[in-house]
PDBQT receptor file of N, H, CA, C and O in Angstrom, charges set to zero:
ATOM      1  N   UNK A   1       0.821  -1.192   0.000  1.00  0.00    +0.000 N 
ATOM      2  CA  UNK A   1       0.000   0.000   0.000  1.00  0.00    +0.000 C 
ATOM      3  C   UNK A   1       0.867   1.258   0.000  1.00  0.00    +0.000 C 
ATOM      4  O   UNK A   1       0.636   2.254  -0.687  1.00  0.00    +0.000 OA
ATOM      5  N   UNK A   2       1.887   1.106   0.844  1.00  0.00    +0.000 N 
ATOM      6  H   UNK A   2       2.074   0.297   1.402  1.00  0.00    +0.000 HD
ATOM      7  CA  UNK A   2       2.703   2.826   0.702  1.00  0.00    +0.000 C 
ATOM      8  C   UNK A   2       3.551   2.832  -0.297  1.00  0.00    +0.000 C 
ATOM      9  O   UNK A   2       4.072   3.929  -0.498  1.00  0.00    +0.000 OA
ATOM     10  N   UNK A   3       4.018   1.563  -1.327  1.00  0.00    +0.000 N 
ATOM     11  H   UNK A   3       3.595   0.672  -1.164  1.00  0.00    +0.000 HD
ATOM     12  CA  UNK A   3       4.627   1.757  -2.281  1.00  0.00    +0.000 C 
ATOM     13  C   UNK A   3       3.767   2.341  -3.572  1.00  0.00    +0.000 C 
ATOM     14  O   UNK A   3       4.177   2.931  -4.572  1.00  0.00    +0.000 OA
ATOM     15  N   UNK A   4       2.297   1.924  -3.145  1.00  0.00    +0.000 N 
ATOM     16  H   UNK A   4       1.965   1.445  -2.333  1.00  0.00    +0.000 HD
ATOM     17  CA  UNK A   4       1.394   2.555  -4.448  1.00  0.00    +0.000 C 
ATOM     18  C   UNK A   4       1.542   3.705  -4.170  1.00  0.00    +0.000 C 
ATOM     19  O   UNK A   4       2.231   4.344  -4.965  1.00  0.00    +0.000 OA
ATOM     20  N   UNK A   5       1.133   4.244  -3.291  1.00  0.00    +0.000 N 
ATOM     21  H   UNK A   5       0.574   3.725  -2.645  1.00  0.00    +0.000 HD
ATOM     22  CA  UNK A   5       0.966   5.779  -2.501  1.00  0.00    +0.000 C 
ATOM     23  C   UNK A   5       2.223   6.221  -3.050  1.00  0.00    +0.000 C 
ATOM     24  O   UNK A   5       2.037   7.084  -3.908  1.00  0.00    +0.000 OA
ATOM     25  N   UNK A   6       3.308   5.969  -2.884  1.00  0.00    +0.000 N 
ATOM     26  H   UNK A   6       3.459   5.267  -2.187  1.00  0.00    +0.000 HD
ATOM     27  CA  UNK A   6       4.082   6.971  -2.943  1.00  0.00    +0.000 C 
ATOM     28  C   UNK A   6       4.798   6.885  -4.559  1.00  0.00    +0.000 C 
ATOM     29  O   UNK A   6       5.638   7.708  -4.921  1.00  0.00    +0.000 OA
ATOM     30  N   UNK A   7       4.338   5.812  -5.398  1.00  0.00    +0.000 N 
ATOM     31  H   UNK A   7       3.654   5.144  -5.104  1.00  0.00    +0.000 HD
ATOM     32  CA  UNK A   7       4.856   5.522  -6.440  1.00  0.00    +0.000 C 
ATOM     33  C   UNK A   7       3.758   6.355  -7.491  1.00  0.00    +0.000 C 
ATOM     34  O   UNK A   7       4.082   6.653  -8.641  1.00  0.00    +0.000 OA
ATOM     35  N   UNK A   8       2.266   6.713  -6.838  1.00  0.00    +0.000 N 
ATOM     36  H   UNK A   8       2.003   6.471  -5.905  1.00  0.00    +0.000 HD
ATOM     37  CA  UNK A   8       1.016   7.691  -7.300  1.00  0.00    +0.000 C 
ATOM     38  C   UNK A   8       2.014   9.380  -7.109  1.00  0.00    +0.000 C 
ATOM     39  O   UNK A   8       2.226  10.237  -7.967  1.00  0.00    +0.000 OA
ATOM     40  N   UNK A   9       2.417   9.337  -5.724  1.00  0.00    +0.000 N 
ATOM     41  H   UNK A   9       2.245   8.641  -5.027  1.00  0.00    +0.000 HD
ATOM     42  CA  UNK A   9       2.868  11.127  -5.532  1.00  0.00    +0.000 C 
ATOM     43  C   UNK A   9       4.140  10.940  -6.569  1.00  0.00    +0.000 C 
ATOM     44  O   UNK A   9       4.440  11.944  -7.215  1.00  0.00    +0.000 OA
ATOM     45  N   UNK A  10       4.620  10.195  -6.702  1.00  0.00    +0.000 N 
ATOM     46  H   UNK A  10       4.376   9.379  -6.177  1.00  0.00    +0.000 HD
ATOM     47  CA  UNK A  10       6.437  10.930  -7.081  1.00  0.00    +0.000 C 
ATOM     48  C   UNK A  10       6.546  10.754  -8.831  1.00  0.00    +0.000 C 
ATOM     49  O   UNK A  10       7.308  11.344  -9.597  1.00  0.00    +0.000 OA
ATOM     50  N   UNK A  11       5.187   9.425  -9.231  1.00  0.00    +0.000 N 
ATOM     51  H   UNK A  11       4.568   8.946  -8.609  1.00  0.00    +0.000 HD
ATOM     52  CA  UNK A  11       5.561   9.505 -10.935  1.00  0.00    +0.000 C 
ATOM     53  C   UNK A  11       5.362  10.942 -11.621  1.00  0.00    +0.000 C 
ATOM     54  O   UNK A  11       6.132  11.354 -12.488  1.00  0.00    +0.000 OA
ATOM     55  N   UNK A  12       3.859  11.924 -10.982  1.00  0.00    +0.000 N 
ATOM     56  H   UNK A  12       3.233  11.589 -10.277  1.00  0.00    +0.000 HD
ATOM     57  CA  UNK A  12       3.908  12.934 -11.762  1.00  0.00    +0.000 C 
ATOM     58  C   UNK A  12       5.297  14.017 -11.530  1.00  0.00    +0.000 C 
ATOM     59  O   UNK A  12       5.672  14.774 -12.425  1.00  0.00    +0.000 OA
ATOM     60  N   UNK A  13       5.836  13.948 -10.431  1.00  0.00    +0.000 N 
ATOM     61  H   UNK A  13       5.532  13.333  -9.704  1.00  0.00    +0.000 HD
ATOM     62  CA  UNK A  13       7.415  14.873 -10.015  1.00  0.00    +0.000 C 
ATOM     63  C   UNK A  13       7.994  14.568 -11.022  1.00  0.00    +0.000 C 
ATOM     64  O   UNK A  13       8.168  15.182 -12.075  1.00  0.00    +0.000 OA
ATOM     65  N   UNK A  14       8.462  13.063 -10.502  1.00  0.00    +0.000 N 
ATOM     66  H   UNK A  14       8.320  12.565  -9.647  1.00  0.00    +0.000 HD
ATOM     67  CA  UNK A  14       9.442  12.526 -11.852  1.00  0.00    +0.000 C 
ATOM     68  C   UNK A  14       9.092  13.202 -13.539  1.00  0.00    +0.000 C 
ATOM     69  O   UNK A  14       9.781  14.018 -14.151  1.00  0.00    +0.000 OA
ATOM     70  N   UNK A  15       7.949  12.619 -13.939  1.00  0.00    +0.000 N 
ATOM     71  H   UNK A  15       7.389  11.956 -13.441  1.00  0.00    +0.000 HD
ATOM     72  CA  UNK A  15       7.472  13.051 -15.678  1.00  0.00    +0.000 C 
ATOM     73  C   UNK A  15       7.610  14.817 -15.597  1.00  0.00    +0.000 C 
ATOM     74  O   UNK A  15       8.118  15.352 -16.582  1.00  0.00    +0.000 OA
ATOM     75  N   UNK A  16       7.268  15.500 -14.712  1.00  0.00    +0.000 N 
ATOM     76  H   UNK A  16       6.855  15.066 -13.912  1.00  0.00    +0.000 HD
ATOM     77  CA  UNK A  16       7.476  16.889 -15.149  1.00  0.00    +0.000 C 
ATOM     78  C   UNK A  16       8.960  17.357 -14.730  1.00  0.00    +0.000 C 
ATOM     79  O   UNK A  16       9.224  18.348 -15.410  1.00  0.00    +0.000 OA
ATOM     80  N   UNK A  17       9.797  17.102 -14.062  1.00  0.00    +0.000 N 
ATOM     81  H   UNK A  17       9.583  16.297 -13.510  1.00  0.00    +0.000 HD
ATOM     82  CA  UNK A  17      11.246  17.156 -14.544  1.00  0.00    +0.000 C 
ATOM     83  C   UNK A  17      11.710  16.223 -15.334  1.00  0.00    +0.000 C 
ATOM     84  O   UNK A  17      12.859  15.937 -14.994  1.00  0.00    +0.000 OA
ATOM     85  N   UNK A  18      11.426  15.747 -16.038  1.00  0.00    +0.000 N 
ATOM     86  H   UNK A  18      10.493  15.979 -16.315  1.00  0.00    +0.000 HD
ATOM     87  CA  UNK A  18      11.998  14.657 -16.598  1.00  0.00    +0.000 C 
ATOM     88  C   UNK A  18      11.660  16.182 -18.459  1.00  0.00    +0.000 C 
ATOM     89  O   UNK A  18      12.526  16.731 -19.140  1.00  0.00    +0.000 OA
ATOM     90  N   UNK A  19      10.276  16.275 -18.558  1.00  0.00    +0.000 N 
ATOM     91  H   UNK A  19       9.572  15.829 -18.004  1.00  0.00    +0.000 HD
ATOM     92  CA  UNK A  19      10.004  16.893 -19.300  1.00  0.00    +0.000 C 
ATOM     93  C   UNK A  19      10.181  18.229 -19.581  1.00  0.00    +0.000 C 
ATOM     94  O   UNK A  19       9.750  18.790 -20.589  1.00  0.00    +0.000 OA
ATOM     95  N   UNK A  20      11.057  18.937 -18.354  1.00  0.00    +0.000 N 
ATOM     96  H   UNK A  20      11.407  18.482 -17.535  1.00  0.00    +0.000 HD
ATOM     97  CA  UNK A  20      11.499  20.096 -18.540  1.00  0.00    +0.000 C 
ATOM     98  C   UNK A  20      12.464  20.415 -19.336  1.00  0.00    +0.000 C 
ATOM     99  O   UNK A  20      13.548  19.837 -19.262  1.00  0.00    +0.000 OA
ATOM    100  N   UNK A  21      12.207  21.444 -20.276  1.00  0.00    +0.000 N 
ATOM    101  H   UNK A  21      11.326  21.914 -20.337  1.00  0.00    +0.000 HD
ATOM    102  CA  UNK A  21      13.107  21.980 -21.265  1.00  0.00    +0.000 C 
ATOM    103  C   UNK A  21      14.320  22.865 -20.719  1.00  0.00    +0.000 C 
ATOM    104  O   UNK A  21      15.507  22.567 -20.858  1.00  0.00    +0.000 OA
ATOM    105  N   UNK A  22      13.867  23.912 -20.124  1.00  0.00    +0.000 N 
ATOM    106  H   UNK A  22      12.903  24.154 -20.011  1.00  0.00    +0.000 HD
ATOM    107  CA  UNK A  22      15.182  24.694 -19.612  1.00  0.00    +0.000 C 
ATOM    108  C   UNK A  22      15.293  25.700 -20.691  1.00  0.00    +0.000 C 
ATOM    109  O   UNK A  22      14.514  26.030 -21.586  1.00  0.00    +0.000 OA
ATOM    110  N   UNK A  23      16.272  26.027 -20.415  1.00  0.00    +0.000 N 
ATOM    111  H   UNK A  23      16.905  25.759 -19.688  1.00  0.00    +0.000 HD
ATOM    112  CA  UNK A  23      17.459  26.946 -21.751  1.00  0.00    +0.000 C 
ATOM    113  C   UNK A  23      18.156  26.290 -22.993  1.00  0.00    +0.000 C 
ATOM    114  O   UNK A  23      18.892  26.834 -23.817  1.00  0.00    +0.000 OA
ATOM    115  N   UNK A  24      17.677  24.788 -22.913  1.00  0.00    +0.000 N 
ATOM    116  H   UNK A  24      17.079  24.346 -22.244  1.00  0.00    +0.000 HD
ATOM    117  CA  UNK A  24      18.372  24.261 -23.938  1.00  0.00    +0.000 C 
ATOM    118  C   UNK A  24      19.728  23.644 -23.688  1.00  0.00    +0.000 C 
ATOM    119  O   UNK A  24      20.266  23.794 -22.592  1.00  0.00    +0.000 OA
ATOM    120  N   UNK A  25      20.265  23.001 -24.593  1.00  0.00    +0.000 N 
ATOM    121  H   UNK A  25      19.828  22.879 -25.484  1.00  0.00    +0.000 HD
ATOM    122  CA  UNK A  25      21.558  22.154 -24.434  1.00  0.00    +0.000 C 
ATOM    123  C   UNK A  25      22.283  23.420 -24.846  1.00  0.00    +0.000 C 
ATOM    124  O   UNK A  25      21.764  24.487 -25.171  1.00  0.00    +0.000 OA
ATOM    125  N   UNK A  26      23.708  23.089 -24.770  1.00  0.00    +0.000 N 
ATOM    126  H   UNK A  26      24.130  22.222 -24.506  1.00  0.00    +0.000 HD
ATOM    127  CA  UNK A  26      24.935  23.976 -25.388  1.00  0.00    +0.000 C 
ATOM    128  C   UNK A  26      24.687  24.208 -26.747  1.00  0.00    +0.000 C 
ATOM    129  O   UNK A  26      24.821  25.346 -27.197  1.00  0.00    +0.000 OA
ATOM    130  N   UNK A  27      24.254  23.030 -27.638  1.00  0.00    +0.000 N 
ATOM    131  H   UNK A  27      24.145  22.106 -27.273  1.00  0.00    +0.000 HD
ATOM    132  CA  UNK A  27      24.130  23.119 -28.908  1.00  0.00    +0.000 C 
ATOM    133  C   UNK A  27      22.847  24.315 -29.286  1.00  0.00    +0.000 C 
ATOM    134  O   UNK A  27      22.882  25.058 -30.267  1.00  0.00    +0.000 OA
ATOM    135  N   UNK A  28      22.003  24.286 -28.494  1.00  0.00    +0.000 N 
ATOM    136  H   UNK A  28      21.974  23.682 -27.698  1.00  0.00    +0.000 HD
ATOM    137  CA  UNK A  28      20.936  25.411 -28.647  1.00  0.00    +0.000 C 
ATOM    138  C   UNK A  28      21.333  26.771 -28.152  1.00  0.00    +0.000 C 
ATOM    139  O   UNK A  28      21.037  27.769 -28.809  1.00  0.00    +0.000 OA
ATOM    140  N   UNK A  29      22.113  26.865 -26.810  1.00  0.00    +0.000 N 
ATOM    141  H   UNK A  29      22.353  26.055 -26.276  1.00  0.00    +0.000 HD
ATOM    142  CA  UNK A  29      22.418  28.434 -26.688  1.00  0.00    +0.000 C 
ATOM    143  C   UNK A  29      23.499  28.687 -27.862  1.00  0.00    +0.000 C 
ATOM    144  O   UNK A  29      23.737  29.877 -28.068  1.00  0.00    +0.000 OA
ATOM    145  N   UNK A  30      23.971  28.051 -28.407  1.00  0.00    +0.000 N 
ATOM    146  H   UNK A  30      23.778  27.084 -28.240  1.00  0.00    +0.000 HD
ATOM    147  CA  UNK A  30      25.364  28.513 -29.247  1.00  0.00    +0.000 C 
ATOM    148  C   UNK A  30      24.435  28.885 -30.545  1.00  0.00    +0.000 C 
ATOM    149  O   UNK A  30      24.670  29.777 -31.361  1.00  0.00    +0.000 OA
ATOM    150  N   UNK A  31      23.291  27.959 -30.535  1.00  0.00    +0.000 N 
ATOM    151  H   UNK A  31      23.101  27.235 -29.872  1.00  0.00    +0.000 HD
ATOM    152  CA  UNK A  31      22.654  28.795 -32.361  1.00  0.00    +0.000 C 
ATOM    153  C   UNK A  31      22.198  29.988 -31.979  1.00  0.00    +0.000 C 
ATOM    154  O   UNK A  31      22.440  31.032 -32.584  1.00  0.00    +0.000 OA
ATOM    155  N   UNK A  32      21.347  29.870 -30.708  1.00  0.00    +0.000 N 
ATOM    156  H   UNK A  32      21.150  29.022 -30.216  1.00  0.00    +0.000 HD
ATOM    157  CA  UNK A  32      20.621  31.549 -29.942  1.00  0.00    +0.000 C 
ATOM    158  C   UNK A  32      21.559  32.807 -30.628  1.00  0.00    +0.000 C 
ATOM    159  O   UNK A  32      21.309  33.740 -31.390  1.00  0.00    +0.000 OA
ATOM    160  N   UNK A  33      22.763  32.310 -29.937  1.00  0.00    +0.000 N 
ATOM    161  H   UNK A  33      22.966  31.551 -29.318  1.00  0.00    +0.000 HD
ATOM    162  CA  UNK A  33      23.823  33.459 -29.832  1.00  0.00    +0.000 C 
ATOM    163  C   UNK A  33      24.448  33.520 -30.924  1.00  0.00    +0.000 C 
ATOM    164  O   UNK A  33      25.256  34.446 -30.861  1.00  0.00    +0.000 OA
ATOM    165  N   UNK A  34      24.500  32.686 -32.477  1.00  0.00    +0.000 N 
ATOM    166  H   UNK A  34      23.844  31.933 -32.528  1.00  0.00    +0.000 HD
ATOM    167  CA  UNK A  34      25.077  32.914 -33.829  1.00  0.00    +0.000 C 
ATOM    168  C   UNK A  34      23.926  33.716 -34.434  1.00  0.00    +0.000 C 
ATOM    169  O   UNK A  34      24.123  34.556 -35.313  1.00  0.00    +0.000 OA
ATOM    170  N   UNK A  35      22.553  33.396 -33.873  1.00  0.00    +0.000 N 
ATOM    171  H   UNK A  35      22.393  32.714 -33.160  1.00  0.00    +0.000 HD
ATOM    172  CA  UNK A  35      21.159  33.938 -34.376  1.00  0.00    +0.000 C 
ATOM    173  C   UNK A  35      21.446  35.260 -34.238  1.00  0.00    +0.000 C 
ATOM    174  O   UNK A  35      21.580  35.925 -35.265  1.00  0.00    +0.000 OA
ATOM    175  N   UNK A  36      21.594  35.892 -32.922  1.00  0.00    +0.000 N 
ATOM    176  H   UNK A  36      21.485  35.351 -32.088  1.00  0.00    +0.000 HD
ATOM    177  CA  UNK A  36      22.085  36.906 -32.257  1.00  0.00    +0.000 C 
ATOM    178  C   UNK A  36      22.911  38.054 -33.032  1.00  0.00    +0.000 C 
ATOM    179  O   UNK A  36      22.634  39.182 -33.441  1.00  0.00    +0.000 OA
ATOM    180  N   UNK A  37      24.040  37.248 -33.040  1.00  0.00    +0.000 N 
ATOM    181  H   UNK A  37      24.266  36.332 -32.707  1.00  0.00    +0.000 HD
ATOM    182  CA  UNK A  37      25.254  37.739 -33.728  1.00  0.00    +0.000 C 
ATOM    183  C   UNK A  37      25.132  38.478 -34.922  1.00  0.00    +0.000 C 
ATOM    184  O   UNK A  37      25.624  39.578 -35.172  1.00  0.00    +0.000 OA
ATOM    185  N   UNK A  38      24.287  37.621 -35.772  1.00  0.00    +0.000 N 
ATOM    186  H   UNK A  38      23.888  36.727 -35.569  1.00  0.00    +0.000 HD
ATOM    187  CA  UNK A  38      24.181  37.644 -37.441  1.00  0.00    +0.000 C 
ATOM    188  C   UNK A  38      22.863  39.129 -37.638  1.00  0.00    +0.000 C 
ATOM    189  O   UNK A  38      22.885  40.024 -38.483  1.00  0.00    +0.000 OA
ATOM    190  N   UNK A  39      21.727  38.874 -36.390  1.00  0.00    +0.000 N 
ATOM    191  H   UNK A  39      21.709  38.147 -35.703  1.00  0.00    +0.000 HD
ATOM    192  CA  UNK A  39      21.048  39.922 -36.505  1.00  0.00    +0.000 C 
ATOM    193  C   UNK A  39      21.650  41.661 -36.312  1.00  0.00    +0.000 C 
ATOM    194  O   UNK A  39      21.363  42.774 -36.751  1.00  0.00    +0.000 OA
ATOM    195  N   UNK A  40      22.572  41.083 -35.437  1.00  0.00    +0.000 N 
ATOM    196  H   UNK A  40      22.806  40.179 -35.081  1.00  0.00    +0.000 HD
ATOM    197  CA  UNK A  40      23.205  42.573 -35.026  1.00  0.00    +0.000 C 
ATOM    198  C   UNK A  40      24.175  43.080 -35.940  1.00  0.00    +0.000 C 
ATOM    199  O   UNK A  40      24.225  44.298 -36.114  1.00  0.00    +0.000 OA
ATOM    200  N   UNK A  41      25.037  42.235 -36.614  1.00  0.00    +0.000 N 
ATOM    201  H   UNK A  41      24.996  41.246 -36.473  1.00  0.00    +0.000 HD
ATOM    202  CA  UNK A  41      25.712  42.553 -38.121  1.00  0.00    +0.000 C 
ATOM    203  C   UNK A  41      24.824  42.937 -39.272  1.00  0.00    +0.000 C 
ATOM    204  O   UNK A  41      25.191  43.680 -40.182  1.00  0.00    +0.000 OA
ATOM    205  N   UNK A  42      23.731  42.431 -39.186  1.00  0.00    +0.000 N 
ATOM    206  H   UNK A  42      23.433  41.828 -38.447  1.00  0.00    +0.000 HD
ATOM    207  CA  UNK A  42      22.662  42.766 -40.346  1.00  0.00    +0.000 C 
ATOM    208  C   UNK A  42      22.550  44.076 -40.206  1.00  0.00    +0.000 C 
ATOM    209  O   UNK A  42      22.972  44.822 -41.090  1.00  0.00    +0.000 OA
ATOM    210  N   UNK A  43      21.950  44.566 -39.046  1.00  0.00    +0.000 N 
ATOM    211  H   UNK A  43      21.607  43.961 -38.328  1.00  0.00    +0.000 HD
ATOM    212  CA  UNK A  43      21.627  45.786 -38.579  1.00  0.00    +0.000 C 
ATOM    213  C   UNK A  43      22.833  46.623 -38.843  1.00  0.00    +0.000 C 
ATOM    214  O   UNK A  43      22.558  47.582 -39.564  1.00  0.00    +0.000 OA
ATOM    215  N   UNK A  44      24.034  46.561 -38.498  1.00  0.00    +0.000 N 
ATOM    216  H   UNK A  44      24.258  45.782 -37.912  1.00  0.00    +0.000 HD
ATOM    217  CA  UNK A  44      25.245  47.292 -39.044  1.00  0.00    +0.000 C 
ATOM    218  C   UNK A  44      25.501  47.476 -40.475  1.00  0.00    +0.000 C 
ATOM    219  O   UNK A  44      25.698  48.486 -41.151  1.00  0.00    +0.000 OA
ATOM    220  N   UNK A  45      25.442  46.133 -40.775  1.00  0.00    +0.000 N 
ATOM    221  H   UNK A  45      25.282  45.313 -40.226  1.00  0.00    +0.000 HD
ATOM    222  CA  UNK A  45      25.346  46.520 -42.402  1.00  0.00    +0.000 C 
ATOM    223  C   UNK A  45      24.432  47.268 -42.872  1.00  0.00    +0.000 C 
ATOM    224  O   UNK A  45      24.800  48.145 -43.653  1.00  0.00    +0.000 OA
ATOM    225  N   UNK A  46      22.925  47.153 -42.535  1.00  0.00    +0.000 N 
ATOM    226  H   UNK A  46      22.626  46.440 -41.900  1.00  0.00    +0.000 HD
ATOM    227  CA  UNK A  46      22.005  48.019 -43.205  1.00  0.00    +0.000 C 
ATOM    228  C   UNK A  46      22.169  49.840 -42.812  1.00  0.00    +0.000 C 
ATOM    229  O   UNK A  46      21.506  50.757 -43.297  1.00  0.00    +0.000 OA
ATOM    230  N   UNK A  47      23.240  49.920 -41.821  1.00  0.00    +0.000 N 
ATOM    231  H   UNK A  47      23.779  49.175 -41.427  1.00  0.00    +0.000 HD
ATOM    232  CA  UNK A  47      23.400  51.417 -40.983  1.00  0.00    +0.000 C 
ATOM    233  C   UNK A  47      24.322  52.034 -41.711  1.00  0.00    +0.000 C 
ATOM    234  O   UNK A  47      24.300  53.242 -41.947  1.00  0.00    +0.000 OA
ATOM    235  N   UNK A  48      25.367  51.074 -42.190  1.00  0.00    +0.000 N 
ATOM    236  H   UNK A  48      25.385  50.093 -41.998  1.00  0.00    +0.000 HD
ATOM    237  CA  UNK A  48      26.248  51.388 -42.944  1.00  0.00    +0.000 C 
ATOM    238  C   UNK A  48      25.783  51.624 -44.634  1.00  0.00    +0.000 C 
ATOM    239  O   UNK A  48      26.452  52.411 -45.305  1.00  0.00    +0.000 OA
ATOM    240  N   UNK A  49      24.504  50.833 -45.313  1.00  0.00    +0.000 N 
ATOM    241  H   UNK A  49      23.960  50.194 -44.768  1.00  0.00    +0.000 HD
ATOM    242  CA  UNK A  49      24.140  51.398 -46.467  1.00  0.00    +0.000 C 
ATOM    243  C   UNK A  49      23.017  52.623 -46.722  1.00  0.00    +0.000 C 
ATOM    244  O   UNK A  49      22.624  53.097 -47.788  1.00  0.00    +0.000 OA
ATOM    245  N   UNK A  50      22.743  52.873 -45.679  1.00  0.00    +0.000 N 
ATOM    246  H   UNK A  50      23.062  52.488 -44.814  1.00  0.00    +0.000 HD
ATOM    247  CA  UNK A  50      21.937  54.187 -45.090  1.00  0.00    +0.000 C 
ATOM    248  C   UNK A  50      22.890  55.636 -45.322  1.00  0.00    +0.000 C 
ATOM    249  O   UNK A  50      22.679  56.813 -45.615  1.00  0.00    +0.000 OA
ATOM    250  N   UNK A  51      23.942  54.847 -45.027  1.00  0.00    +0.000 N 
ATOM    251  H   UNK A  51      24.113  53.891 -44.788  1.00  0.00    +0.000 HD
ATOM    252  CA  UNK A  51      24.883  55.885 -44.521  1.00  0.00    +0.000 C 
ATOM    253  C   UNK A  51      25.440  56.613 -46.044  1.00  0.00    +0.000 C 
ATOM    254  O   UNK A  51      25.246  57.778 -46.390  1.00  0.00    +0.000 OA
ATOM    255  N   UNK A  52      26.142  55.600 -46.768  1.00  0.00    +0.000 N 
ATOM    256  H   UNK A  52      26.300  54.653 -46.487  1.00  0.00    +0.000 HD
ATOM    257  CA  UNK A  52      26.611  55.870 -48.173  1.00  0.00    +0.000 C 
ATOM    258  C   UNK A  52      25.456  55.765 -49.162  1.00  0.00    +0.000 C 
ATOM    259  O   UNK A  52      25.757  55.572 -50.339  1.00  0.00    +0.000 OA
ATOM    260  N   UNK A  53      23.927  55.890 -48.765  1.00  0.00    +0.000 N 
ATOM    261  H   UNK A  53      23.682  56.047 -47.808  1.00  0.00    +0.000 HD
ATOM    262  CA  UNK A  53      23.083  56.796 -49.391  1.00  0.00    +0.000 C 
ATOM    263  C   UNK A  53      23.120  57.935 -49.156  1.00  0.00    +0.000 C 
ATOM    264  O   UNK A  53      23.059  58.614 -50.181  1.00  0.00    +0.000 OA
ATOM    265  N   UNK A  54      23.204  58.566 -48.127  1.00  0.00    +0.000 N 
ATOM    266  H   UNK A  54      23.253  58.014 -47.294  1.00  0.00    +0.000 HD
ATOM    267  CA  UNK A  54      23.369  59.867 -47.593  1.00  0.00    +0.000 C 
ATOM    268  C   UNK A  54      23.905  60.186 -48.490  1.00  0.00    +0.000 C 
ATOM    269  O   UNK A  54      23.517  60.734 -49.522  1.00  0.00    +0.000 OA
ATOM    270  N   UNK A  55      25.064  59.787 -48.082  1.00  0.00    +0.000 N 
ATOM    271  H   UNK A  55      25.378  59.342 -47.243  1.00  0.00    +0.000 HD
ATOM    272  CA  UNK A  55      26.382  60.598 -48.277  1.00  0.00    +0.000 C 
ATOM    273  C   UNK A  55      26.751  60.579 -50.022  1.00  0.00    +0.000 C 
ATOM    274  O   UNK A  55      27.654  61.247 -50.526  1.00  0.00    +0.000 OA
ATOM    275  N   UNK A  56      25.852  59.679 -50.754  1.00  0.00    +0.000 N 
ATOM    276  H   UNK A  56      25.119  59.136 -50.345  1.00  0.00    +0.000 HD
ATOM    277  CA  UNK A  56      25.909  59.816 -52.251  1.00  0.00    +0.000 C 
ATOM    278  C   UNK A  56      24.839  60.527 -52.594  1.00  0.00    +0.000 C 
ATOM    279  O   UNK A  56      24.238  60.053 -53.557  1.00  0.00    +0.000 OA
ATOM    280  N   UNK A  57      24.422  61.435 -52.172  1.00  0.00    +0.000 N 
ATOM    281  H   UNK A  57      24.911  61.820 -51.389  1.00  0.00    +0.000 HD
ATOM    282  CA  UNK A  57      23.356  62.550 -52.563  1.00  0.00    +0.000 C 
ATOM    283  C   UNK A  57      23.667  63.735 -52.567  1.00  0.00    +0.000 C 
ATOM    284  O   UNK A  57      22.837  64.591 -52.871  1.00  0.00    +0.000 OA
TER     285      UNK A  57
């Protein structure tokens, strides 16, 4: 009887850490942060062709 009981409280503990995602593995923060990277160079580049429109007028 207390092994049902307590094997009823602890399977749902177990399955919802078991099923927690988090922040991801290493392999996922490292794309985050190339994702990151590439947006903020985009943005430079597009500041920089803003710029030599200007400045070709």
């Amino acid at each position: 009887m207390k092994t049902a009981l307590l094997t009823l409280i602890l399977l749902p503990v177990c399955i919802s850490l078991a099923s927690c995602r988090g922040a991801g593995g290493p392999a996922q923060r490292v794309g985050y942060e190339m994702d990151r990277a590439a947006y903020k160079v985009g943005g430079g580049i597009a500041r920089a062709g803003h710029s030599i429109q200007r400045a070709a007028r």
